[in-house]
PDBQT receptor file of N, H, CA, C and O in Angstrom, charges set to zero:
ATOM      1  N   UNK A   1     152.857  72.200  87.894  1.00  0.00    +0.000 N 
ATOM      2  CA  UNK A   1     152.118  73.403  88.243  1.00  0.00    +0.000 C 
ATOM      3  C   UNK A   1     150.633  73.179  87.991  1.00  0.00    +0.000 C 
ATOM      4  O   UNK A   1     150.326  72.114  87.455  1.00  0.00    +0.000 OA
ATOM      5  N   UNK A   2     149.902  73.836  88.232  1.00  0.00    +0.000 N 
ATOM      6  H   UNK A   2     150.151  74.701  88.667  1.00  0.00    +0.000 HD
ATOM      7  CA  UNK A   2     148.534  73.994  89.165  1.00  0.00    +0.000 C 
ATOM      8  C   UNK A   2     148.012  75.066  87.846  1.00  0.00    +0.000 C 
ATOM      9  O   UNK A   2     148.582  76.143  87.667  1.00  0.00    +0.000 OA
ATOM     10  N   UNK A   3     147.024  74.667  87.098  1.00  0.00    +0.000 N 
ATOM     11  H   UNK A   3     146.562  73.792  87.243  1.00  0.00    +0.000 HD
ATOM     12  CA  UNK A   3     146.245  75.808  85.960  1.00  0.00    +0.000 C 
ATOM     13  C   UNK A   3     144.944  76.184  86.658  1.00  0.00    +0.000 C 
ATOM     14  O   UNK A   3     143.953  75.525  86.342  1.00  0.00    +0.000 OA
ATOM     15  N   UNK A   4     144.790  77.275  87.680  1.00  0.00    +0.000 N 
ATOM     16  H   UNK A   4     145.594  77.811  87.937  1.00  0.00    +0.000 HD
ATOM     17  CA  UNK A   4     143.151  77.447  87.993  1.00  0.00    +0.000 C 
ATOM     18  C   UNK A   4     142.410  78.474  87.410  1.00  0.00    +0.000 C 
ATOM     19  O   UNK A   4     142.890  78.946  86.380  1.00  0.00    +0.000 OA
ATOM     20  N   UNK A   5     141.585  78.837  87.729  1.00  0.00    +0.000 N 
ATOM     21  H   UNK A   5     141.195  78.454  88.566  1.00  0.00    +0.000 HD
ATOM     22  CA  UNK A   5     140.564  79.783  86.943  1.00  0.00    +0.000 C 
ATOM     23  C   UNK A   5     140.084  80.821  88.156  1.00  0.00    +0.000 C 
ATOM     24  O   UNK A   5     139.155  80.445  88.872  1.00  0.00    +0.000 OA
ATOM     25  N   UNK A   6     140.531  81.769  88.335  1.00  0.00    +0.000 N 
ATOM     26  H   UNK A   6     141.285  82.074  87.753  1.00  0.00    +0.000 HD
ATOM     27  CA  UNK A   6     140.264  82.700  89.254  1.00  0.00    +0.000 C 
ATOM     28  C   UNK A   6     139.353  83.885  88.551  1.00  0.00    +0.000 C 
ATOM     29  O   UNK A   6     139.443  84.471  87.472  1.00  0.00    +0.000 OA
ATOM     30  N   UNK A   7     138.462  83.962  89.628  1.00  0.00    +0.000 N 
ATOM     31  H   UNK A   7     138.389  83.486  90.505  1.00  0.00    +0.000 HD
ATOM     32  CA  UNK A   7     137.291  85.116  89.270  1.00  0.00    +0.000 C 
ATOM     33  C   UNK A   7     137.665  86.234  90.405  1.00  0.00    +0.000 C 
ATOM     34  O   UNK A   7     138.583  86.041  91.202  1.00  0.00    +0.000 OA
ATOM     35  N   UNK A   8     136.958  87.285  90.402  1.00  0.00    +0.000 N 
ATOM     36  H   UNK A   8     136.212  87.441  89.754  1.00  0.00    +0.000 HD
ATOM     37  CA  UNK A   8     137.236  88.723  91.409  1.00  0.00    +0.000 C 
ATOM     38  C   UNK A   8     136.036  88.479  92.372  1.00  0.00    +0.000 C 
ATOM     39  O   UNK A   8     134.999  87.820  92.306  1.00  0.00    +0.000 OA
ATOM     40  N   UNK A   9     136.657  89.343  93.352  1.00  0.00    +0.000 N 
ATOM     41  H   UNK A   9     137.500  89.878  93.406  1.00  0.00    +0.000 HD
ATOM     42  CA  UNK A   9     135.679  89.393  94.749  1.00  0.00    +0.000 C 
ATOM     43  C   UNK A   9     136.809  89.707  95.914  1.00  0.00    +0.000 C 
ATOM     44  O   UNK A   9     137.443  88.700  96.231  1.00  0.00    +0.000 OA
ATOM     45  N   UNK A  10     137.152  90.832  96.561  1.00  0.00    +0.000 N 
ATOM     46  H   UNK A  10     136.638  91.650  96.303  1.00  0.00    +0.000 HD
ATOM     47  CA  UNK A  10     137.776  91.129  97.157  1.00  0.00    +0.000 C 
ATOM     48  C   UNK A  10     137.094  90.692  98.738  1.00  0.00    +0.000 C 
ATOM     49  O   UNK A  10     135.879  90.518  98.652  1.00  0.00    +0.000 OA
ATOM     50  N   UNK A  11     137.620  90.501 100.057  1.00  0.00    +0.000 N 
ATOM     51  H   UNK A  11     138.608  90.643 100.127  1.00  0.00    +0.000 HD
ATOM     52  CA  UNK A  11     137.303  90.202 101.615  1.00  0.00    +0.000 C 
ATOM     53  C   UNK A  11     137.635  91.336 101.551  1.00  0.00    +0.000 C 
ATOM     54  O   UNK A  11     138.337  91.655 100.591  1.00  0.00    +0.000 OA
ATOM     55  N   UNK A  12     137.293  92.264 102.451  1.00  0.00    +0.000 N 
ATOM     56  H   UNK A  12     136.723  92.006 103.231  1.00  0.00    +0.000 HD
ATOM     57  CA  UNK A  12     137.169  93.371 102.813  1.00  0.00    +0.000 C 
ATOM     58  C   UNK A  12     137.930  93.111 104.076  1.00  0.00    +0.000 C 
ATOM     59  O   UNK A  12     138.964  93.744 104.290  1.00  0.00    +0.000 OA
ATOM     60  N   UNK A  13     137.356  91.961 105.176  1.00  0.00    +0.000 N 
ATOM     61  H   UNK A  13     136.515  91.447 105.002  1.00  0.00    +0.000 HD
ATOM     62  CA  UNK A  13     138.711  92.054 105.916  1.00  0.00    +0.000 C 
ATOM     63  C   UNK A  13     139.983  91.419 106.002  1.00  0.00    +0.000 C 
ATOM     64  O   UNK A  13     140.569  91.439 107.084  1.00  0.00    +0.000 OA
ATOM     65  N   UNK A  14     140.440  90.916 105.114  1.00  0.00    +0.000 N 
ATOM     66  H   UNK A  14     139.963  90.900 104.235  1.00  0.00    +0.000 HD
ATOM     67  CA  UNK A  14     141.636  90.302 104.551  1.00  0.00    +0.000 C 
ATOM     68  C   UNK A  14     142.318  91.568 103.446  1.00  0.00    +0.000 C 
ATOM     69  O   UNK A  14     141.783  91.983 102.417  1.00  0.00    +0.000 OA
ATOM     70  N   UNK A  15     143.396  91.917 103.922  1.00  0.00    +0.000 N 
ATOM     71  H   UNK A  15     143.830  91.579 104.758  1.00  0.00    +0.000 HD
ATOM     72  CA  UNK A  15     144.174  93.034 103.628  1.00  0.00    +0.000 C 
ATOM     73  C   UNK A  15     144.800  92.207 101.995  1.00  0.00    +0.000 C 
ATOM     74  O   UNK A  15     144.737  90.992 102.180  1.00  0.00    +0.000 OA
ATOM     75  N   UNK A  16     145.184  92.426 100.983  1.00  0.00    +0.000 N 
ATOM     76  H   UNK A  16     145.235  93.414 100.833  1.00  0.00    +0.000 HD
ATOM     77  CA  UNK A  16     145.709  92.123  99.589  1.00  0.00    +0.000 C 
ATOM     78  C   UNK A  16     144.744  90.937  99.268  1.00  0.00    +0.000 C 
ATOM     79  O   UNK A  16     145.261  90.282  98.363  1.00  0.00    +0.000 OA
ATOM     80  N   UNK A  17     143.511  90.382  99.661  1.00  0.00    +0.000 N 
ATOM     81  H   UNK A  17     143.091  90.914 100.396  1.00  0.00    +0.000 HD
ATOM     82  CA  UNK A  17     143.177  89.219  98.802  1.00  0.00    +0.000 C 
ATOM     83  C   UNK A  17     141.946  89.765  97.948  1.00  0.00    +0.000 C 
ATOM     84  O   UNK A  17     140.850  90.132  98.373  1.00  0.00    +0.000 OA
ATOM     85  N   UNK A  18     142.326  89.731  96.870  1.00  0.00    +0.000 N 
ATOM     86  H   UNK A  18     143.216  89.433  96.525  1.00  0.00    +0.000 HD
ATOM     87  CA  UNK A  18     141.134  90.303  95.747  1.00  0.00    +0.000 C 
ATOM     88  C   UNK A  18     140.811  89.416  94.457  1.00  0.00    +0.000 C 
ATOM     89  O   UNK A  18     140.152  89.764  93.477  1.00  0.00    +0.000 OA
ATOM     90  N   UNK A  19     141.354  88.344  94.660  1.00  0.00    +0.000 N 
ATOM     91  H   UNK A  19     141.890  88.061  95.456  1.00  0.00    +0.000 HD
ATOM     92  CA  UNK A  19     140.527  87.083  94.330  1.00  0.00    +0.000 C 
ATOM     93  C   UNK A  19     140.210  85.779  94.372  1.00  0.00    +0.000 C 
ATOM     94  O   UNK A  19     140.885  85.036  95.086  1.00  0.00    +0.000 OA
ATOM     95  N   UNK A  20     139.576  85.481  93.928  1.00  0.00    +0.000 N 
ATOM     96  H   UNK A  20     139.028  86.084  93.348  1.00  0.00    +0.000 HD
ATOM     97  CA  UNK A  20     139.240  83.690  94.499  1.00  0.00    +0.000 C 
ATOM     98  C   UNK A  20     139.238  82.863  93.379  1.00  0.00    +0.000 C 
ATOM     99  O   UNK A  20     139.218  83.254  92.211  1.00  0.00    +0.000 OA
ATOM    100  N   UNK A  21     139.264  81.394  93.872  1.00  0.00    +0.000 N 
ATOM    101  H   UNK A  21     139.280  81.077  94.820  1.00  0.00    +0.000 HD
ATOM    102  CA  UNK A  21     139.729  80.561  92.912  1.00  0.00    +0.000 C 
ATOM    103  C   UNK A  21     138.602  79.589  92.408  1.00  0.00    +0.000 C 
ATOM    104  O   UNK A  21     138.590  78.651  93.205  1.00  0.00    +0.000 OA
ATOM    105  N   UNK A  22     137.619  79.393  91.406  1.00  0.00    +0.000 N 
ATOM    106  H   UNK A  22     137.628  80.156  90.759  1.00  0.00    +0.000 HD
ATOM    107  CA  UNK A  22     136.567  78.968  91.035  1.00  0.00    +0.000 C 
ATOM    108  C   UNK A  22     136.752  77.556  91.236  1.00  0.00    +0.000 C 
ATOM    109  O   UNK A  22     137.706  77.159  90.566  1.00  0.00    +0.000 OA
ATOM    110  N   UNK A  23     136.348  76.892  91.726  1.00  0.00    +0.000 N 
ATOM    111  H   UNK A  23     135.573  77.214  92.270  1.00  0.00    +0.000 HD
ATOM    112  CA  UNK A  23     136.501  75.568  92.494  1.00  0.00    +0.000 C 
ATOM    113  C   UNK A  23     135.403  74.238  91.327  1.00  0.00    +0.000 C 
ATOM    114  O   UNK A  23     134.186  74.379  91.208  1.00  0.00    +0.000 OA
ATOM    115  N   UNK A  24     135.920  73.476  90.867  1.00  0.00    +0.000 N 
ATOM    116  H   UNK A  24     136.909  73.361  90.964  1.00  0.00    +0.000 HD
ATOM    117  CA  UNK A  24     135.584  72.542  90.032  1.00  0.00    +0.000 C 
ATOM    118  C   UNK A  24     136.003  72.673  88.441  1.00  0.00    +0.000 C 
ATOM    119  O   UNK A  24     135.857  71.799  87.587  1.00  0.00    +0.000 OA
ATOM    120  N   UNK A  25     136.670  74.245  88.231  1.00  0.00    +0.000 N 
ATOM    121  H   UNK A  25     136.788  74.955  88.925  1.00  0.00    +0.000 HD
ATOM    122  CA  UNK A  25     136.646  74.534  86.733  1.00  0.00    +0.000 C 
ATOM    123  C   UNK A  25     138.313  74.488  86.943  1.00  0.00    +0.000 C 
ATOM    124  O   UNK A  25     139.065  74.816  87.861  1.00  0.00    +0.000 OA
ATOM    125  N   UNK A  26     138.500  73.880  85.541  1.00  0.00    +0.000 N 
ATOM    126  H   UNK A  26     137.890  73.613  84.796  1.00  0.00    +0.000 HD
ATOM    127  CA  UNK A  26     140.624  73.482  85.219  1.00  0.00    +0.000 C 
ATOM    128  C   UNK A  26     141.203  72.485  86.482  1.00  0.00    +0.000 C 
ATOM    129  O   UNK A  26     140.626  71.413  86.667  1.00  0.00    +0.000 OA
ATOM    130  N   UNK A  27     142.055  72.768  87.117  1.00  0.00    +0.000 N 
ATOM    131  H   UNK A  27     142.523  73.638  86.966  1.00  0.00    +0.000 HD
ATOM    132  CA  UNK A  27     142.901  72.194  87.698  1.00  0.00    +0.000 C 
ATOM    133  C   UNK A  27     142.113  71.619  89.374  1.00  0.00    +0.000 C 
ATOM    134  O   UNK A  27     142.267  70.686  90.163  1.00  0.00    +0.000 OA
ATOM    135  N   UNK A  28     141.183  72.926  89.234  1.00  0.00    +0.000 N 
ATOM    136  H   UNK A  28     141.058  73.684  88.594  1.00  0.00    +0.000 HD
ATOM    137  CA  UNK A  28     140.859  72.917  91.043  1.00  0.00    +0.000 C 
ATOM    138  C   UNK A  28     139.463  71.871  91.405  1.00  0.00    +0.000 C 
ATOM    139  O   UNK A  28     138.310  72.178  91.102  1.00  0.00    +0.000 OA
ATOM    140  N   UNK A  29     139.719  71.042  91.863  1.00  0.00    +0.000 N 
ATOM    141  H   UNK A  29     140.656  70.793  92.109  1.00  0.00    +0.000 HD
ATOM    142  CA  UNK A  29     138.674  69.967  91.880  1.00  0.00    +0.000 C 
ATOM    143  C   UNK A  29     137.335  70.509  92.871  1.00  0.00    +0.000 C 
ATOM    144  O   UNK A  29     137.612  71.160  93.879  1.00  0.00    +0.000 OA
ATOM    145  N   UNK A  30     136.131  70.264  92.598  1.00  0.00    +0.000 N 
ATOM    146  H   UNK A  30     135.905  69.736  91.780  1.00  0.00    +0.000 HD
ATOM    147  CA  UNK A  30     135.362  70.849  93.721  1.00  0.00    +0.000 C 
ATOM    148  C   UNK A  30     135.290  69.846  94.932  1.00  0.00    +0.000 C 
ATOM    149  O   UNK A  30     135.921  68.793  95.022  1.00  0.00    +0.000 OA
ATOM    150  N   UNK A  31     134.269  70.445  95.983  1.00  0.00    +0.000 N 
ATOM    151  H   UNK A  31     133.757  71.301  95.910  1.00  0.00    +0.000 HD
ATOM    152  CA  UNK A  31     134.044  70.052  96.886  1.00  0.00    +0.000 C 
ATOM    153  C   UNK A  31     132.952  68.729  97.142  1.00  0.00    +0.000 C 
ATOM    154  O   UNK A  31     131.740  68.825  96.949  1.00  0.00    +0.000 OA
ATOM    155  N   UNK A  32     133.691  67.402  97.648  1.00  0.00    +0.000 N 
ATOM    156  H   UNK A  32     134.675  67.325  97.805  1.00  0.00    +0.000 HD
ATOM    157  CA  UNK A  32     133.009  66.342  97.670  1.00  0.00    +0.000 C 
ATOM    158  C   UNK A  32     132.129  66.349  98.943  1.00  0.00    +0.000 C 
ATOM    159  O   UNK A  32     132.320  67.007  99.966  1.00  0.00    +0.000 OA
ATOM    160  N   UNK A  33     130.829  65.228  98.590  1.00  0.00    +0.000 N 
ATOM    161  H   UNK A  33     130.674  64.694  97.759  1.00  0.00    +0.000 HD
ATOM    162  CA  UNK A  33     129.910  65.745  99.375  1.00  0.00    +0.000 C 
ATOM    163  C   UNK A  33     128.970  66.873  99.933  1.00  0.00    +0.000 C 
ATOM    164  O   UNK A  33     128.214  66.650 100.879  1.00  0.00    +0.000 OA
ATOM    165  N   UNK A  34     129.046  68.072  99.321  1.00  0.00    +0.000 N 
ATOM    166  H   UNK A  34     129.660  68.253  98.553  1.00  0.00    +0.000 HD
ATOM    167  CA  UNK A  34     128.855  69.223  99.112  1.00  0.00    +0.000 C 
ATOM    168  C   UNK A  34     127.356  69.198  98.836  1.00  0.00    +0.000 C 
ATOM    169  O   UNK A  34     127.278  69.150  97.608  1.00  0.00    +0.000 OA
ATOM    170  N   UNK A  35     126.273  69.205  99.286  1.00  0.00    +0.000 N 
ATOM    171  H   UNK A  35     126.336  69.244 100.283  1.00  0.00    +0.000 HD
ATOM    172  CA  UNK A  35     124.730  68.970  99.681  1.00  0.00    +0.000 C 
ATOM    173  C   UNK A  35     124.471  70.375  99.030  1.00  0.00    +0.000 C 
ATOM    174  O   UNK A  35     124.379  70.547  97.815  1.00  0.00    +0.000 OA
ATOM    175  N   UNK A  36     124.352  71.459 100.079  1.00  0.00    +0.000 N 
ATOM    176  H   UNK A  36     124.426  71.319 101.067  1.00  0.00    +0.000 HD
ATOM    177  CA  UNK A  36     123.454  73.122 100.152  1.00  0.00    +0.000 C 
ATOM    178  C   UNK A  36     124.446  73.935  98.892  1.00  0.00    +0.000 C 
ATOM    179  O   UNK A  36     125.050  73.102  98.216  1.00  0.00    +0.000 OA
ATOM    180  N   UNK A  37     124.632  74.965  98.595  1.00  0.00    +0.000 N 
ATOM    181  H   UNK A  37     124.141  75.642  99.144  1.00  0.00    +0.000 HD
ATOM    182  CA  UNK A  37     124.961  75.501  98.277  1.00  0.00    +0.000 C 
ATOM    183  C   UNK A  37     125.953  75.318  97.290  1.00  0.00    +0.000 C 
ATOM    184  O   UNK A  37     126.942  76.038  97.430  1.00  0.00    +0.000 OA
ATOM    185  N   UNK A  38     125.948  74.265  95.979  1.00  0.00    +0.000 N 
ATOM    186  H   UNK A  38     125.145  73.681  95.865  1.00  0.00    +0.000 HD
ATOM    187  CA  UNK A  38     126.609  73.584  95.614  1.00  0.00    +0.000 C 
ATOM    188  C   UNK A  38     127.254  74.073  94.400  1.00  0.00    +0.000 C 
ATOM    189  O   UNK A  38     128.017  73.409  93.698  1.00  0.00    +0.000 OA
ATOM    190  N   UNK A  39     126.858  75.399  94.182  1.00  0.00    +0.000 N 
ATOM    191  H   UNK A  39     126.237  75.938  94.752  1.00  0.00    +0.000 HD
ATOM    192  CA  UNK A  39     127.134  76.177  92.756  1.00  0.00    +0.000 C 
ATOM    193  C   UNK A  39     128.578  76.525  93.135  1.00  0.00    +0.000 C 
ATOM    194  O   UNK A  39     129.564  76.105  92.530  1.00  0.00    +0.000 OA
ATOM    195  N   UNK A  40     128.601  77.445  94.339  1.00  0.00    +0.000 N 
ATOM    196  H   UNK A  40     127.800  77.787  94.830  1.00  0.00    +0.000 HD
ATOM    197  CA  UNK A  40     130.118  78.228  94.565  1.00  0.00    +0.000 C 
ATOM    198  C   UNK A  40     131.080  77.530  94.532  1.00  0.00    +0.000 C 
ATOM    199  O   UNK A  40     132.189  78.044  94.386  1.00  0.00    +0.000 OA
ATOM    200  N   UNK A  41     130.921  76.107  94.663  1.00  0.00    +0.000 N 
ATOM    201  H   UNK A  41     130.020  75.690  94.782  1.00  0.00    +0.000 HD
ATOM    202  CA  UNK A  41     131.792  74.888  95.406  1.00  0.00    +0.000 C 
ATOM    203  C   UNK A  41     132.189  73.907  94.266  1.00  0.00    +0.000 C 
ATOM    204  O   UNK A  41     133.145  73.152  94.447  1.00  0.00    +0.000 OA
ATOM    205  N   UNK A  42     131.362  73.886  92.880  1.00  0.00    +0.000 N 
ATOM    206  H   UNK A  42     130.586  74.500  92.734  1.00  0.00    +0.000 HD
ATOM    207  CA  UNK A  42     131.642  73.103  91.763  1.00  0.00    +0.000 C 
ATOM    208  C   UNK A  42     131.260  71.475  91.892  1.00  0.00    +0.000 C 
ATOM    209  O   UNK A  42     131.739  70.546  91.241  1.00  0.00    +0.000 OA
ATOM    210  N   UNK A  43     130.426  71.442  92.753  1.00  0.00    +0.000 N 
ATOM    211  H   UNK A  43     130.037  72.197  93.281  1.00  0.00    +0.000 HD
ATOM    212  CA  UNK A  43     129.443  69.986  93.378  1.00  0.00    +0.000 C 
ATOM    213  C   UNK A  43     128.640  70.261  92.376  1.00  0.00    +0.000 C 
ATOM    214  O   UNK A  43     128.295  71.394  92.040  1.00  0.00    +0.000 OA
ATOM    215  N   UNK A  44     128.122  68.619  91.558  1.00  0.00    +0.000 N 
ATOM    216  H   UNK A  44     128.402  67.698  91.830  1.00  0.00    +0.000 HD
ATOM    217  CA  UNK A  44     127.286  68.074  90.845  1.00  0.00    +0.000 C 
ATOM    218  C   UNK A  44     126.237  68.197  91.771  1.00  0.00    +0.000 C 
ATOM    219  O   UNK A  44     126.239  68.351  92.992  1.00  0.00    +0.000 OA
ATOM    220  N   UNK A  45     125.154  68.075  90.764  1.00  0.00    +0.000 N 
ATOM    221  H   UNK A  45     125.153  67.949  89.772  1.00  0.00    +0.000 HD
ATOM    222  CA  UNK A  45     123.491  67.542  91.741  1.00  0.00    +0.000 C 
ATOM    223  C   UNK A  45     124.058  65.739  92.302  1.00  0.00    +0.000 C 
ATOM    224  O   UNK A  45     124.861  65.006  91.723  1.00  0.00    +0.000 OA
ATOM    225  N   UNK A  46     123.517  65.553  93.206  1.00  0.00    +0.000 N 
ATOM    226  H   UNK A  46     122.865  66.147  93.676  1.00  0.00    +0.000 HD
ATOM    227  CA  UNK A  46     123.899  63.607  93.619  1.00  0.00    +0.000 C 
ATOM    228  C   UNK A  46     123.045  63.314  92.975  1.00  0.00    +0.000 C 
ATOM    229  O   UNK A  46     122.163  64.086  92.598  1.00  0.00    +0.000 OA
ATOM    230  N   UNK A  47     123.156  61.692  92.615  1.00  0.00    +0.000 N 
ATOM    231  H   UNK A  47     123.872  61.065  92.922  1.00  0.00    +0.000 HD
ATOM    232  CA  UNK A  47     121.901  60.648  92.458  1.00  0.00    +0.000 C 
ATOM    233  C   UNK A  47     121.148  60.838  93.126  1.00  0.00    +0.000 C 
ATOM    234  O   UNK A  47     121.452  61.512  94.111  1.00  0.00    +0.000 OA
ATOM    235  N   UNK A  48     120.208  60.519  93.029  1.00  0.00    +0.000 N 
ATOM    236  H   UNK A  48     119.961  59.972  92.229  1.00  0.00    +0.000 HD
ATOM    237  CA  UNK A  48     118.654  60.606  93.919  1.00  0.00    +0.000 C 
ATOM    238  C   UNK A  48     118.867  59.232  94.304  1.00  0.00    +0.000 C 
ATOM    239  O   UNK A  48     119.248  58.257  93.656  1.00  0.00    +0.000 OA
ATOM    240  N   UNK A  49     118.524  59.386  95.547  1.00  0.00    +0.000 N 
ATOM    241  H   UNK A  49     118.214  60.178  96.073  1.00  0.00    +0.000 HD
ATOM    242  CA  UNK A  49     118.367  57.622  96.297  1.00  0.00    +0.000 C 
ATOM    243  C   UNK A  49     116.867  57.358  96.225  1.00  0.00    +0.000 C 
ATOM    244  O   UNK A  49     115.830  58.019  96.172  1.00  0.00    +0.000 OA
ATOM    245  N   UNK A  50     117.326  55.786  96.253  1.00  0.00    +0.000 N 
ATOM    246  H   UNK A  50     118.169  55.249  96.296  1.00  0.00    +0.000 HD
ATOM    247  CA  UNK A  50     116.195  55.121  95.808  1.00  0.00    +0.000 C 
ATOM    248  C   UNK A  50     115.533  54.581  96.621  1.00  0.00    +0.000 C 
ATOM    249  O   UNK A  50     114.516  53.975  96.286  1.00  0.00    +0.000 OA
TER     250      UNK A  50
Protein backbone atom coordinates (compact mmCIF):
# COMPACT_ATOMS: atom_id res chain seq x y z
CA UNK A 1 0.00 0.00 0.00
CA UNK A 2 0.63 3.54 -1.05
CA UNK A 3 1.15 6.23 2.32
CA UNK A 4 0.30 9.82 0.63
CA UNK A 5 -0.25 13.09 2.13
CA UNK A 6 -3.41 14.68 0.92
CA UNK A 7 -4.25 18.39 1.40
CA UNK A 8 -8.02 20.04 0.61
CA UNK A 9 -9.13 21.88 -2.45
CA UNK A 10 -12.29 20.81 -3.89
CA UNK A 11 -12.88 21.06 -8.43
CA UNK A 12 -15.92 22.56 -8.49
CA UNK A 13 -16.53 20.75 -11.67
CA UNK A 14 -15.75 17.30 -10.67
CA UNK A 15 -18.76 16.09 -8.61
CA UNK A 16 -17.20 14.13 -4.98
CA UNK A 17 -13.44 15.19 -5.50
CA UNK A 18 -12.46 17.35 -2.49
CA UNK A 19 -9.00 16.50 -2.32
CA UNK A 20 -5.67 16.26 -3.76
CA UNK A 21 -2.67 14.45 -3.28
CA UNK A 22 0.62 16.57 -2.40
CA UNK A 23 3.00 15.28 -4.92
CA UNK A 24 6.79 14.74 -3.74
CA UNK A 25 5.84 14.45 0.13
CA UNK A 26 5.65 10.33 1.62
CA UNK A 27 4.94 7.84 -0.89
CA UNK A 28 3.98 10.15 -3.99
CA UNK A 29 7.07 10.94 -6.01
CA UNK A 30 7.01 14.40 -7.79
CA UNK A 31 7.11 15.41 -11.16
CA UNK A 32 10.38 14.85 -13.25
CA UNK A 33 11.54 17.49 -15.38
CA UNK A 34 9.13 19.88 -14.08
CA UNK A 35 10.81 23.55 -15.14
CA UNK A 36 7.66 26.46 -14.31
CA UNK A 37 5.70 25.99 -11.60
CA UNK A 38 7.58 23.58 -9.57
CA UNK A 39 6.19 24.05 -5.97
CA UNK A 40 2.61 22.28 -6.65
CA UNK A 41 4.46 19.40 -8.38
CA UNK A 42 7.31 18.63 -5.59
CA UNK A 43 10.26 19.40 -8.39
CA UNK A 44 13.64 20.45 -6.90
CA UNK A 45 15.31 23.72 -8.33
CA UNK A 46 17.80 21.79 -11.37
CA UNK A 47 21.52 22.32 -11.50
CA UNK A 48 22.36 25.32 -13.23
CA UNK A 49 24.16 24.45 -16.49
CA UNK A 50 27.32 25.36 -17.11
Amino acid sequence: HSVVLIRGGRVKDLPGVRYHIVRGALDCAGVANRMQGRSKYGAKKPKAKK
